[in-house]
Backbone as ProteinMPNN parsed JSONL, in Angstrom:
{"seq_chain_A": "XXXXXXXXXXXXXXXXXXXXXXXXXXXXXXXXXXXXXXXXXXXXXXXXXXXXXXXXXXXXXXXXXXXXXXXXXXXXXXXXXXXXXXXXXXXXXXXXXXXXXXXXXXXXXXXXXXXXXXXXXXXXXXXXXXXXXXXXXXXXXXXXXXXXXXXXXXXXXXXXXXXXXXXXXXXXXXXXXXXXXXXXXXXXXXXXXXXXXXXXXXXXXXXXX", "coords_chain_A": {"N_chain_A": [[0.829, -1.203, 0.0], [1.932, 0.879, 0.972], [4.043, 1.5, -1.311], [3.047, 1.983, -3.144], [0.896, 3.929, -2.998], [3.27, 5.989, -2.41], [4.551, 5.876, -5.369], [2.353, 6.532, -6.867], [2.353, 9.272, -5.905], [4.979, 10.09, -6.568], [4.711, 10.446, -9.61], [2.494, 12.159, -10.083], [3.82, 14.489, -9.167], [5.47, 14.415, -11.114], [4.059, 15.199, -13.043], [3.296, 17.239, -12.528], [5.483, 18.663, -12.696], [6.154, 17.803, -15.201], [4.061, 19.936, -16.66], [4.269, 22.118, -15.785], [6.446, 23.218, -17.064], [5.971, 22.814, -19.392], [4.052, 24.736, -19.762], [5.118, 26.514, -19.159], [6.814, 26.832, -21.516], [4.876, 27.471, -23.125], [3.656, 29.386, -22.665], [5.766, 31.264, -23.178], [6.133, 31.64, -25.797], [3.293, 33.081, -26.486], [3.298, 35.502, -25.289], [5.142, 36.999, -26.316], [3.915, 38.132, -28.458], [1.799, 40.678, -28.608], [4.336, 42.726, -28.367], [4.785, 41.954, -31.037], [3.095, 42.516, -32.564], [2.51, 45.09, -32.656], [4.814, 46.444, -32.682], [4.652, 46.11, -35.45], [2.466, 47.019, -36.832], [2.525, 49.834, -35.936], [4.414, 50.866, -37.551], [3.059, 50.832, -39.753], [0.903, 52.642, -39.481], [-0.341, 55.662, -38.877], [-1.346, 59.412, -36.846], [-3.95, 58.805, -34.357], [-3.879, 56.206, -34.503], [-1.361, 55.085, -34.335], [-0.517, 55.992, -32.42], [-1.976, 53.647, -30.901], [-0.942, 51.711, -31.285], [1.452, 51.709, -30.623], [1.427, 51.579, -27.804], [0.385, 49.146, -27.555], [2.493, 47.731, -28.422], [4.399, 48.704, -26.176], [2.826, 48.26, -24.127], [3.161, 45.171, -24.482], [5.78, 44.843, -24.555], [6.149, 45.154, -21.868], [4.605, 43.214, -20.753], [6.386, 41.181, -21.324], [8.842, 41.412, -20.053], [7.6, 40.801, -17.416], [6.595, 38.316, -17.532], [9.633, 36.963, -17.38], [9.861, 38.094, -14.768], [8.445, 36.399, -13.753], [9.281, 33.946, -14.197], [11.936, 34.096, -12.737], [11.083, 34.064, -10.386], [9.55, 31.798, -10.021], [11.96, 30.335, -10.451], [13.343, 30.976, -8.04], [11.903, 30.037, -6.074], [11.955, 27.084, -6.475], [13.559, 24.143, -5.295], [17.001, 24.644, -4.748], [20.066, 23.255, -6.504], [21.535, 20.044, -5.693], [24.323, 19.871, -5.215], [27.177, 17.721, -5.091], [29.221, 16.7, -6.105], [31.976, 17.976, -8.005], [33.039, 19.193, -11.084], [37.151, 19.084, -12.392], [38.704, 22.37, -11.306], [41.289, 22.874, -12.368], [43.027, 24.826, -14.665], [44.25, 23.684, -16.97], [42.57, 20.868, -17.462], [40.031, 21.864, -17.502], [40.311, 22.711, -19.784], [40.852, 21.226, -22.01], [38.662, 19.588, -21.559], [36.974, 21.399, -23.033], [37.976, 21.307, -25.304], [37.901, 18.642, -26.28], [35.046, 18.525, -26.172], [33.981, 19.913, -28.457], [35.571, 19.037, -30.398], [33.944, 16.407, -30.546], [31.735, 17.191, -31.04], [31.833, 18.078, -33.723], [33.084, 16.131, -35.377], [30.795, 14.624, -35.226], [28.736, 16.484, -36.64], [30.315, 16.238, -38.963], [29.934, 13.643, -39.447], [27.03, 13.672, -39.623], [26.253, 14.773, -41.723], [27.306, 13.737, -44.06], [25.685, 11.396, -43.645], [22.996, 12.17, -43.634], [20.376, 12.687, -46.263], [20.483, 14.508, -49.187], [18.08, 15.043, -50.153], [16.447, 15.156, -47.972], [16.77, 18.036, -46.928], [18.986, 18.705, -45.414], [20.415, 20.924, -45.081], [19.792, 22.883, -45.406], [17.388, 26.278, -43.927], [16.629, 26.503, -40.677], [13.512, 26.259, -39.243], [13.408, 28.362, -37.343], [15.31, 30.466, -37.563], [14.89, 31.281, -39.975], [12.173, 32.619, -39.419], [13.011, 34.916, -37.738], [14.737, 35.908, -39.198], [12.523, 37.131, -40.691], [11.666, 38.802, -39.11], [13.789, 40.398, -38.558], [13.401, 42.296, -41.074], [11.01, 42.841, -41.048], [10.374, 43.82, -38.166], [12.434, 45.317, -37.064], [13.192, 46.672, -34.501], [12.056, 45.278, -32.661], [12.658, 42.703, -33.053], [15.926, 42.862, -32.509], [15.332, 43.359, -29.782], [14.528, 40.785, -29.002], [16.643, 38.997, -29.626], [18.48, 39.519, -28.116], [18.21, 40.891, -25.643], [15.378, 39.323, -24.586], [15.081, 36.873, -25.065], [17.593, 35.488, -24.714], [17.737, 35.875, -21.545], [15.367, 34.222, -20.391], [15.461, 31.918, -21.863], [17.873, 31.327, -20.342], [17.114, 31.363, -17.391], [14.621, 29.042, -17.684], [16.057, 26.802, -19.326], [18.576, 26.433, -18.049], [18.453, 27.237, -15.543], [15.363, 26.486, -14.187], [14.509, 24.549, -15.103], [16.841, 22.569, -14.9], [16.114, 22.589, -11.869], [14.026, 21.384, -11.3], [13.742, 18.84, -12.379], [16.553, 17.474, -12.129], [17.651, 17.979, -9.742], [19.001, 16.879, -7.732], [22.559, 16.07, -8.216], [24.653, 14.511, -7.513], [26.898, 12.858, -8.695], [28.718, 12.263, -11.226], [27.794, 10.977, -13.352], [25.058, 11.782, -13.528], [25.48, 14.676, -13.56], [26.015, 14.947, -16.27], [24.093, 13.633, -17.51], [21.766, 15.798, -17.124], [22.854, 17.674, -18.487], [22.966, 16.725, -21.032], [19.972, 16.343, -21.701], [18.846, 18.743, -20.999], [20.291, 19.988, -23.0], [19.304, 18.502, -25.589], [16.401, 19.527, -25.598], [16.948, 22.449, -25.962], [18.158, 22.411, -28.289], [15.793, 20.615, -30.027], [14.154, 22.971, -30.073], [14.584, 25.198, -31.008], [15.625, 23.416, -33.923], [14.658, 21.221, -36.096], [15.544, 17.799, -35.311], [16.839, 16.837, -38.282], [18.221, 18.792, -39.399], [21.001, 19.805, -39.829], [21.732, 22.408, -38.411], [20.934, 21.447, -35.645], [22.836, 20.209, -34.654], [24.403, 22.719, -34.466], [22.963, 23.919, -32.65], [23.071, 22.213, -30.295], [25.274, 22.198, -30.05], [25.919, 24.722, -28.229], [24.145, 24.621, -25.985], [25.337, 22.601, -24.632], [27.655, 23.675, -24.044]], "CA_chain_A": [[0.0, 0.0, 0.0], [2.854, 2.591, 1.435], [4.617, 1.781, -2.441], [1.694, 2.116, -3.928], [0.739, 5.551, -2.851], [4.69, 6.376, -3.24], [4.304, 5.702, -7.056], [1.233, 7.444, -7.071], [3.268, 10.67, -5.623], [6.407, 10.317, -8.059], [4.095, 10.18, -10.497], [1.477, 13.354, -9.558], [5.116, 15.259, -9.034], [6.399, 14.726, -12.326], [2.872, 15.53, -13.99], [3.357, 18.824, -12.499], [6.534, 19.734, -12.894], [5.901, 18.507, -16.999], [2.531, 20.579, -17.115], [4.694, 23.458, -15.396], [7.654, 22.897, -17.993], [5.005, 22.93, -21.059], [2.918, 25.652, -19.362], [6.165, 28.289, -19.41], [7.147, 27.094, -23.092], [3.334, 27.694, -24.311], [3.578, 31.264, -22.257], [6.859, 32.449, -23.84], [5.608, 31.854, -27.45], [2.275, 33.52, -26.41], [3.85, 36.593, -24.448], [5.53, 37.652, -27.289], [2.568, 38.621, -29.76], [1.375, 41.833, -28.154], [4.588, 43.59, -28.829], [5.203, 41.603, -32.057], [2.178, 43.043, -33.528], [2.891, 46.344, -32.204], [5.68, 47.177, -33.866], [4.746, 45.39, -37.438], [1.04, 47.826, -37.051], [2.721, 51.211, -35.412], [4.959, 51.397, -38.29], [2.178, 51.289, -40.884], [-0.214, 53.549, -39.134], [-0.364, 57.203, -38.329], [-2.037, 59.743, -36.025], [-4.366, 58.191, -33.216], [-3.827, 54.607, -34.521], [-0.628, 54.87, -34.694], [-0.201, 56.061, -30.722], [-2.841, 53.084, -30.385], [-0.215, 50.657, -32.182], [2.795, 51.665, -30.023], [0.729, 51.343, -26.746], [0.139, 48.208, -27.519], [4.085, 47.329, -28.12], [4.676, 48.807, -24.85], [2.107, 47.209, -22.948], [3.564, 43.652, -24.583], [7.062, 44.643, -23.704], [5.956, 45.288, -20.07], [4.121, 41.5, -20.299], [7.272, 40.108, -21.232], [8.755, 41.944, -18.513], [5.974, 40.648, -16.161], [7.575, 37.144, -17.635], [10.639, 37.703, -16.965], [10.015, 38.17, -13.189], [7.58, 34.991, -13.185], [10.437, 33.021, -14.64], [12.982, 33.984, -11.835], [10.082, 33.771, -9.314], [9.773, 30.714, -9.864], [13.356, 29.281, -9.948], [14.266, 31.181, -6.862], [11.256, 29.003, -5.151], [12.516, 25.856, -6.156], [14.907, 23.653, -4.285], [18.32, 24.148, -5.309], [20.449, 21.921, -7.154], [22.336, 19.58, -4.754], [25.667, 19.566, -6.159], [27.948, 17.247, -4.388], [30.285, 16.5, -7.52], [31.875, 19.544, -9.109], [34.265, 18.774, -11.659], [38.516, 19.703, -12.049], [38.882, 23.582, -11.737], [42.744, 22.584, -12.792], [42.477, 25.225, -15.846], [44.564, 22.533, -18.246], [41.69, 20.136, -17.086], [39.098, 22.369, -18.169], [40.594, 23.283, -21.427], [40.804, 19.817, -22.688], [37.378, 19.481, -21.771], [35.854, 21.761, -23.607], [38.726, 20.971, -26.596], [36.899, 17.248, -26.397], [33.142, 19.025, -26.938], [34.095, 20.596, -29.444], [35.781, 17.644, -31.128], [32.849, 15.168, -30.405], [30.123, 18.11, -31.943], [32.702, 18.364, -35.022], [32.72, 14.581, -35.421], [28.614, 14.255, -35.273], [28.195, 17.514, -37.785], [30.83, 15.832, -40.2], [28.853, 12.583, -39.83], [25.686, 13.947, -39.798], [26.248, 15.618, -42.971], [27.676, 12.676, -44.344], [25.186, 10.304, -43.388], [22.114, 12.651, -44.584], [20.241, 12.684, -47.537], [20.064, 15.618, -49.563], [16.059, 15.115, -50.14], [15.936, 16.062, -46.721], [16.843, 19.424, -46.901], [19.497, 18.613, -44.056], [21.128, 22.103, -44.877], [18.453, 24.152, -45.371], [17.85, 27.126, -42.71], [15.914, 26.201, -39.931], [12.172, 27.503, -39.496], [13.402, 29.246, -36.101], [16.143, 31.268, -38.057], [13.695, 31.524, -41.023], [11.215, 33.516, -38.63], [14.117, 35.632, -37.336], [15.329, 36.535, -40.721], [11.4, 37.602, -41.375], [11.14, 39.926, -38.308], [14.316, 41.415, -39.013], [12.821, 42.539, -41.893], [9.457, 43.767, -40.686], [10.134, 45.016, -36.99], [13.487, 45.397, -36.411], [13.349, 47.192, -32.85], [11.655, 44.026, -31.442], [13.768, 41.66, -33.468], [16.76, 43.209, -31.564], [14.911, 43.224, -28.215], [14.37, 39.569, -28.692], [17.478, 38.048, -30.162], [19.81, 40.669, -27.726], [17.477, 40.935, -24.25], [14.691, 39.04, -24.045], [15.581, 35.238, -25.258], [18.602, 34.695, -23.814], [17.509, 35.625, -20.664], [13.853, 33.528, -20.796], [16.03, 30.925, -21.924], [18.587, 30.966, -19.374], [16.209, 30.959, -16.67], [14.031, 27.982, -18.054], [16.924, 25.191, -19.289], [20.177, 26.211, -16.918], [17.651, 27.181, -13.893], [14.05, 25.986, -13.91], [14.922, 22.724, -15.767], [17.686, 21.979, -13.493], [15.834, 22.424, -10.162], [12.487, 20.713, -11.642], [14.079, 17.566, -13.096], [18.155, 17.647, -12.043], [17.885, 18.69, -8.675], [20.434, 15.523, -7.217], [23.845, 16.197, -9.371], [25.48, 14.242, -6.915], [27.884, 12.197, -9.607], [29.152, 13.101, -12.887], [27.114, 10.356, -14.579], [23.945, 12.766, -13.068], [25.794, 16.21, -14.443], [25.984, 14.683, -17.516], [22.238, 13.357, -17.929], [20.924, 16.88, -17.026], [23.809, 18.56, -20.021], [22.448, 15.867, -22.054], [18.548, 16.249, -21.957], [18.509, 20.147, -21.347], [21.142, 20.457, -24.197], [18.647, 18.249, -26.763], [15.508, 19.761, -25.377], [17.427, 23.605, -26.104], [17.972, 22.095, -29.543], [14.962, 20.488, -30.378], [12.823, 23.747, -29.589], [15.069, 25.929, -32.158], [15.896, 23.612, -35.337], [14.621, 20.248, -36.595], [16.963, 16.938, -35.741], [16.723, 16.641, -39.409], [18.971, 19.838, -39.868], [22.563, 20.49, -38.941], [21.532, 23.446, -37.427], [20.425, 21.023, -34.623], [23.937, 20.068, -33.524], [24.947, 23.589, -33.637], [22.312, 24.583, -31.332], [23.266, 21.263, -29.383], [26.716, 22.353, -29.255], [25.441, 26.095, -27.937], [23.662, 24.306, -25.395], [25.908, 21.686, -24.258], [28.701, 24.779, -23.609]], "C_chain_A": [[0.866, 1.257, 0.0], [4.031, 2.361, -0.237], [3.533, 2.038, -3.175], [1.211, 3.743, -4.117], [2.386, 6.228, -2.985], [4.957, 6.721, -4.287], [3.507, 6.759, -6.805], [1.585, 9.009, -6.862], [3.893, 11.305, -6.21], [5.219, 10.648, -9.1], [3.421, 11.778, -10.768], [2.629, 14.155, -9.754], [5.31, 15.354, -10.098], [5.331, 15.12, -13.435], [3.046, 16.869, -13.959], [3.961, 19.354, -12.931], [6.502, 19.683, -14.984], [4.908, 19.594, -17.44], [3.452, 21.94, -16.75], [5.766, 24.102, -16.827], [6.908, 23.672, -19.576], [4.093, 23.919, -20.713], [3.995, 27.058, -19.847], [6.347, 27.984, -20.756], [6.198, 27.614, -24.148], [3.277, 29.325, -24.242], [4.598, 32.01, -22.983], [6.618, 32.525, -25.199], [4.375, 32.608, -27.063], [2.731, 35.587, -26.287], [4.633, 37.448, -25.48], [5.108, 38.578, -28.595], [1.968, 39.768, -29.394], [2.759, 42.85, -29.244], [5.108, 43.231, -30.66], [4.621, 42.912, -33.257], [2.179, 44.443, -33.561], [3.578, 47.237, -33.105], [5.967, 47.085, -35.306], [3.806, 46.893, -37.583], [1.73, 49.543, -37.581], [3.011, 51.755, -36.994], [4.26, 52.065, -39.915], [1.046, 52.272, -40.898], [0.044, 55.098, -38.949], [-1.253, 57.961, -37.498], [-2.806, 58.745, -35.059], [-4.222, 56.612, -33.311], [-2.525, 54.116, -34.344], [0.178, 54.779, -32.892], [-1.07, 54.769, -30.504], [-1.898, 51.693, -30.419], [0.733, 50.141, -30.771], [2.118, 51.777, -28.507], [0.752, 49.561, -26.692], [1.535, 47.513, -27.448], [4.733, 47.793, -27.074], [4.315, 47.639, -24.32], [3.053, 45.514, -23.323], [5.266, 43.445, -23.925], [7.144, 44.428, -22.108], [5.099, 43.766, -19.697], [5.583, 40.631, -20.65], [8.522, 40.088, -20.32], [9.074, 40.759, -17.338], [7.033, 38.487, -16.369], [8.79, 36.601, -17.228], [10.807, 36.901, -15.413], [9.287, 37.12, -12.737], [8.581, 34.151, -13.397], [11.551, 32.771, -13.217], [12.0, 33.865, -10.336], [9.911, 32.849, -8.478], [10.61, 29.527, -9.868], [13.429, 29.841, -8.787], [13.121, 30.312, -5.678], [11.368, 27.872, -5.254], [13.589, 25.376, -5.239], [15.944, 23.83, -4.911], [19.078, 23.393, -5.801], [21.309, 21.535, -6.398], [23.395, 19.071, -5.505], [26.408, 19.355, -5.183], [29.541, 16.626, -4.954], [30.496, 17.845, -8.119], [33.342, 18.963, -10.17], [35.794, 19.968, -11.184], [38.284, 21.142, -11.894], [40.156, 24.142, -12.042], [42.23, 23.318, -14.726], [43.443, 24.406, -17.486], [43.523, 21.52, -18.762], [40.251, 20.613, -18.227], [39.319, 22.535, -19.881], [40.395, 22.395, -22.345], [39.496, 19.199, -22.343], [36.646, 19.994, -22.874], [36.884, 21.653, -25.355], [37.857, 19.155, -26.96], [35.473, 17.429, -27.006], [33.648, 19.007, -27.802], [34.625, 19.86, -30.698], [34.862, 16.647, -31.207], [31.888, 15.847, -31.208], [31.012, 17.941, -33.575], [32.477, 17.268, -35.985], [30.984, 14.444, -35.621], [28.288, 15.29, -36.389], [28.909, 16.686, -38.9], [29.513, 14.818, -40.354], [27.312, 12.626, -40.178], [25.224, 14.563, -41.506], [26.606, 14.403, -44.492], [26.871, 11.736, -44.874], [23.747, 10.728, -44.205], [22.161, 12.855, -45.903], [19.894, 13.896, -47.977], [18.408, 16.128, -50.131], [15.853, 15.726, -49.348], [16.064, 17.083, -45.906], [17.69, 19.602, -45.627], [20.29, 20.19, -43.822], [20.708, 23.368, -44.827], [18.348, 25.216, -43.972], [16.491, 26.428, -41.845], [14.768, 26.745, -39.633], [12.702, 28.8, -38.502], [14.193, 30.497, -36.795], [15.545, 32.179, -39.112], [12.749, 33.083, -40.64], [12.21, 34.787, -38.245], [14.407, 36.409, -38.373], [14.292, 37.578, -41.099], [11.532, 38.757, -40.273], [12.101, 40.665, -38.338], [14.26, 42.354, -39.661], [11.812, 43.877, -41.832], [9.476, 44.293, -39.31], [11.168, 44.608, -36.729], [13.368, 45.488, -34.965], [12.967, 45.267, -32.622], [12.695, 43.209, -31.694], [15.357, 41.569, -32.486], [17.025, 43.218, -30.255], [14.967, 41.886, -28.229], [15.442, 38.787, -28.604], [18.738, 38.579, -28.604], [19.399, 40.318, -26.332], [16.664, 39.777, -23.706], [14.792, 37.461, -24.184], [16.69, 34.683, -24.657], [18.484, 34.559, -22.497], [16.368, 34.321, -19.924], [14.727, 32.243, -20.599], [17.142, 30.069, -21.131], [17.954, 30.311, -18.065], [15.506, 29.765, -16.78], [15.383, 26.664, -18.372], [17.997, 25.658, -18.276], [19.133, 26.098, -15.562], [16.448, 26.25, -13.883], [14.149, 24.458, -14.34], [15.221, 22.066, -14.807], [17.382, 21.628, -12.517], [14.976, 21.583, -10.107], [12.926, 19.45, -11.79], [15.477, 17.129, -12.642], [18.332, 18.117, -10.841], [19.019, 18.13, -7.669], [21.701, 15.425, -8.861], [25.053, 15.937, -8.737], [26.996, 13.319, -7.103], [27.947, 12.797, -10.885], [28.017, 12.339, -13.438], [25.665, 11.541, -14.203], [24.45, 13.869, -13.652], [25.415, 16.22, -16.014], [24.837, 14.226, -18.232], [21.721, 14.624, -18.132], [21.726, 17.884, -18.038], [22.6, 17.635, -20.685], [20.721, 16.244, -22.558], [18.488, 17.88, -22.204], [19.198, 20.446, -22.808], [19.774, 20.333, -25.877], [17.431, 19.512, -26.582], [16.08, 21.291, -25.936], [17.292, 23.506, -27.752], [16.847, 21.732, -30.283], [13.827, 22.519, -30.427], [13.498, 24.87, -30.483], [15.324, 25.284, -33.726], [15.467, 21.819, -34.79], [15.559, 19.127, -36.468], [17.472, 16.331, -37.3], [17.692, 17.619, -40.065], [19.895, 20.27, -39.256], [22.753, 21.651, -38.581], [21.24, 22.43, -36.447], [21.677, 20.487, -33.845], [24.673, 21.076, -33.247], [24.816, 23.965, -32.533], [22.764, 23.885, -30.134], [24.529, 21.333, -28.545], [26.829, 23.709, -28.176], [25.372, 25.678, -26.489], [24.287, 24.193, -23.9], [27.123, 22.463, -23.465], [28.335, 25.323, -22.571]], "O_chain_A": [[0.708, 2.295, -0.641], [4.928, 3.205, -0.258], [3.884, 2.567, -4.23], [1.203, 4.468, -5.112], [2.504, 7.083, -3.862], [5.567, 7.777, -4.458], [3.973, 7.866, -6.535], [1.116, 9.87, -7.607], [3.82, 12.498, -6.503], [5.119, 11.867, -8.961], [3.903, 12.488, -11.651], [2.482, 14.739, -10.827], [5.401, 16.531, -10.448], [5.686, 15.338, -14.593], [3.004, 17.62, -14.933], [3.693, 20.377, -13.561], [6.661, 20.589, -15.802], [5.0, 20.084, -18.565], [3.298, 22.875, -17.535], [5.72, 25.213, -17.355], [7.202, 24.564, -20.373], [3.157, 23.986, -21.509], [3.799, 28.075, -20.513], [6.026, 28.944, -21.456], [6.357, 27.992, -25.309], [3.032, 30.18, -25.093], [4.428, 33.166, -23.37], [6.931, 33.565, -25.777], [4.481, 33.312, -28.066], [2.47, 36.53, -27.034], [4.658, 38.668, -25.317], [5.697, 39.349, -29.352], [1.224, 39.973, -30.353], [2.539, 43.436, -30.304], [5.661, 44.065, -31.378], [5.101, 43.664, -34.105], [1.808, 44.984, -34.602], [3.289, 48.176, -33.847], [6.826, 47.547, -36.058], [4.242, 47.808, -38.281], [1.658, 50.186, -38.628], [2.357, 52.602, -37.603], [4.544, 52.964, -40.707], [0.404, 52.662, -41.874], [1.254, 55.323, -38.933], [-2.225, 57.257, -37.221], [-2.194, 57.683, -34.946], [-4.419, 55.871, -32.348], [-2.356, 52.905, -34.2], [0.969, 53.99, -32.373], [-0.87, 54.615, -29.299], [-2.123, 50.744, -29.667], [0.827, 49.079, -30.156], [2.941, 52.52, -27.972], [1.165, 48.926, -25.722], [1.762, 46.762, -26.5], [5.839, 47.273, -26.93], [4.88, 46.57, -24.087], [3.51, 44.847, -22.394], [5.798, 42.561, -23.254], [7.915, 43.781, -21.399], [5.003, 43.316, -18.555], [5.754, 39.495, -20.206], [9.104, 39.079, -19.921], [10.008, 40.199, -16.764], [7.736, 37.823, -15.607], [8.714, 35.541, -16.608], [11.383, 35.893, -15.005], [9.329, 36.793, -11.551], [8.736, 33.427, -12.413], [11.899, 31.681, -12.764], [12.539, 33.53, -9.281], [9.959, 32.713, -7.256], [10.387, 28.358, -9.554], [13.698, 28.903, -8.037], [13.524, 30.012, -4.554], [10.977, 27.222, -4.284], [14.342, 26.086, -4.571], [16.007, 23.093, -5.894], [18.684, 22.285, -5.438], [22.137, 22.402, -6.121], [23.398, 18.092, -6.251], [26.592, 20.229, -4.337], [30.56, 16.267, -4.363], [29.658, 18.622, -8.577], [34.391, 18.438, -9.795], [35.864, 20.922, -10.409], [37.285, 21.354, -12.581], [40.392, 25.35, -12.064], [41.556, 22.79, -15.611], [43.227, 24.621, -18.679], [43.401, 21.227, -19.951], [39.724, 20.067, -19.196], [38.547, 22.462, -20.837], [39.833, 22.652, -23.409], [39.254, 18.156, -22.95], [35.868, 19.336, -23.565], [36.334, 21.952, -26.415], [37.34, 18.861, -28.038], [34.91, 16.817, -27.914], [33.94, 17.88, -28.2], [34.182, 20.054, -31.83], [35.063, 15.884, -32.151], [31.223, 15.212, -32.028], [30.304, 17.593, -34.52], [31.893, 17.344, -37.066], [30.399, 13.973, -36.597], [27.436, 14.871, -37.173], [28.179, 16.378, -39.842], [28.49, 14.985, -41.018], [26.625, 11.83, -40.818], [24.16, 14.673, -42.115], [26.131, 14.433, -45.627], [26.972, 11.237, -45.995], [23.302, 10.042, -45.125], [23.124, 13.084, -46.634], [19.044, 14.508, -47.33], [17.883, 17.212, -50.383], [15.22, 16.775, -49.462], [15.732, 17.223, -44.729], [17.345, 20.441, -44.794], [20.676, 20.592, -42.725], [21.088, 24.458, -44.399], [19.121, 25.024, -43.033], [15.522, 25.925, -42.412], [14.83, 27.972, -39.724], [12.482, 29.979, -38.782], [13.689, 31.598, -36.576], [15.627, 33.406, -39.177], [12.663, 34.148, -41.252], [11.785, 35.82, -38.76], [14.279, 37.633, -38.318], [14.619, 38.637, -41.635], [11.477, 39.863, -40.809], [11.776, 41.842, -38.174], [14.837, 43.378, -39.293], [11.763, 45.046, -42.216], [8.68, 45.204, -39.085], [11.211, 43.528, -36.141], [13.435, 44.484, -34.256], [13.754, 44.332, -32.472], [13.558, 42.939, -30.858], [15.802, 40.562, -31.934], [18.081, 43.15, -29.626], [15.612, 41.526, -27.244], [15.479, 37.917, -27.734], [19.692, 37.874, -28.275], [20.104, 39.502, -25.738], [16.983, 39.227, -22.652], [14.505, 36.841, -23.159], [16.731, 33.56, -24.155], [18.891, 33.528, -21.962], [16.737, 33.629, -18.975], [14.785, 31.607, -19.546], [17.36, 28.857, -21.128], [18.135, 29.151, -17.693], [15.721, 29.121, -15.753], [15.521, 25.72, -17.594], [18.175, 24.727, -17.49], [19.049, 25.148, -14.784], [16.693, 25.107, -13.497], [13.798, 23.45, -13.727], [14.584, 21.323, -14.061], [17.896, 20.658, -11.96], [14.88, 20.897, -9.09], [12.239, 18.723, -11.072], [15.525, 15.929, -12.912], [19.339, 18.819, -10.756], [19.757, 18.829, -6.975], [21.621, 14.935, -9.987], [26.127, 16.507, -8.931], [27.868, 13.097, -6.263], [27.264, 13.687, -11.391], [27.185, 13.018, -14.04], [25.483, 12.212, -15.219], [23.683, 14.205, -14.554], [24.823, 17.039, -16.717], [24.661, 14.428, -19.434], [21.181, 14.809, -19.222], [21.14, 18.918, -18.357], [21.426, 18.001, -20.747], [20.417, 16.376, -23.744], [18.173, 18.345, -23.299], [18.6, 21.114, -23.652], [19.433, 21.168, -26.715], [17.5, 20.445, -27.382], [15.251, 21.484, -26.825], [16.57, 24.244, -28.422], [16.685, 22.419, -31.292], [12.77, 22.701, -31.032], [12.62, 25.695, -30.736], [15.309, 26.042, -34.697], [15.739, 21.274, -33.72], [16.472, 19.141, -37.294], [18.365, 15.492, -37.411], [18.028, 17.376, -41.224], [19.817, 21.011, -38.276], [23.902, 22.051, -38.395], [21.749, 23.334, -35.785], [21.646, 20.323, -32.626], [25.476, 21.044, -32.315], [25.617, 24.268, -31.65], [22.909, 24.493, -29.073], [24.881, 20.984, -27.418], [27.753, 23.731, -27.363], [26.21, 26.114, -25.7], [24.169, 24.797, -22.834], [27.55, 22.003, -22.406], [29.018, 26.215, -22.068]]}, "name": "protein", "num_of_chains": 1, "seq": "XXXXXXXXXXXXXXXXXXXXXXXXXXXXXXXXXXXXXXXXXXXXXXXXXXXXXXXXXXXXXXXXXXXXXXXXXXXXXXXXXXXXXXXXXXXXXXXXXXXXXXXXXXXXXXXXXXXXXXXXXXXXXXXXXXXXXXXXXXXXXXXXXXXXXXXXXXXXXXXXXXXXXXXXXXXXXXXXXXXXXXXXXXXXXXXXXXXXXXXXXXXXXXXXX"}
C-alpha cells in the first residue's frame, strides 16, 4: 500500500513539474505577440492609430517583462540543485574538456552531414532562423529586443535554472551532471531547429557549452 501511494506521488510530481515545464514554453511563445504586432502595425499607421499601435508594443514589452520576473520567481522558489560533484577547476583540465566538446560536436556535424540525404533538406535554414530573418525585416526594434534581451535571458532561466531544479535537482555524480547537459542540451535544440537539420547540432553544441 505505502509503495503504492509512493508511485502514485512520483508520479502526480512529475505531472506537475511537466505541465509546469510545457505551461512556461506555451507562455513564452504567447507573451511575445502583443509587442510583435505592435511594432509590425505602429509602423504602418499614423495619427491616433498609430499612438494606439505603439501602446500596444509597450504594454507587450511590459508582459514580457511581467515574464521575466515569473520566470525567476519561480526558480528562486525551487529547491536548489544539490551539487555534491563539481568537476577539475585545474584550468589545463578544463581546457581539454571543452577541446573534447568541441571535437565530439565536429565529429557528429561531419557525420551527420555525411550520413544525410540531400532530399531532406538537411542544410536548409531552420524555421526558427527563417522567422528571425522575417522579423528582421518587418520590426526590427523588437527583433533586436528579442534576439539581444529578451531570449537569452527567458532561456537561461528555463533550461540552466528551472529545468535543473524541476528535473536535475540531485547532481550528486558526474554520470547525473551529464544526464541533465544531455537532456537540457537536446531539449534547447529540439525547440530551435529540426533533428533533421545540422543546425540542430549547432544549437546542441550552444547548449551543451
Amino acid at each position: 500500500m505505502e509503495s503504492t501511494t509512493q508511485f502514485s506521488t512520483q508520479v502526480g510530481s512529475a505531472l506537475k513539474k511537466t505541465l509546469l515545464l510545457i505551461g512556461l514554453f506555451f507562455l513564452y511563445q504567447i507573451i511575445q505577440l502583443p509587442s510583435l504586432i505592435g511594432f509590425s502595425m505602429f509602423t504602418k499607421a499614423s495619427g491616433t492609430k498609430m499612438l494606439m499601435w505603439i501602446a500596444v508594443a509597450v504594454f507587450g514589452v511590459l508582459a514580457v517583462c511581467g515574464f521575466i520576473w515569473l520566470c525567476y520567481r519561480t526558480y528562486k522558489r525551487l529547491p536548489p540543485v544539490r551539487r555534491y560533484w563539481a568537476p577539475s577547476n585545474h584550468p589545463v583540465k578544463v581546457f581539454s574538456l571543452y577541446v573534447m566538446t568541441w571535437f565530439l560536436f565536429e565529429v557528429l556535424y561531419i557525420g551527420f552531414r555525411y550520413v544525410m540525404s540531400p532530399t531532406r533538406q538537411s542544410t536548409g535554414t531552420p524555421a526558427n532562423q527563417t522567422h528571425l530573418n522575417q522579423m528582421f525585416g518587418q520590426v526590427p526594434v523588437f527583433a533586436v529586443l528579442l534576439t539581444i534581451f529578451i531570449a537569452p535571458v527567458i532561456e537561461e532561466l528555463i533550461f540552466r535554472g528551472i529545468l535543473m531544479r524541476l528535473l536535475f535537482a540531485d547532481q550528486s555524480t558526474s554520470k547525473k551532471v551529464m544526464t541533465s547537459i544531455i537532456v537540457s542540451s537536446l531539449l534547447f535544440a529540439l525547440l530551435h531547429a529540426s533533428p533533421t537539420n545540422l543546425a540542430f547540432i549547432q544549437y546542441l553544441f550552444c547548449a551543451a557549452l
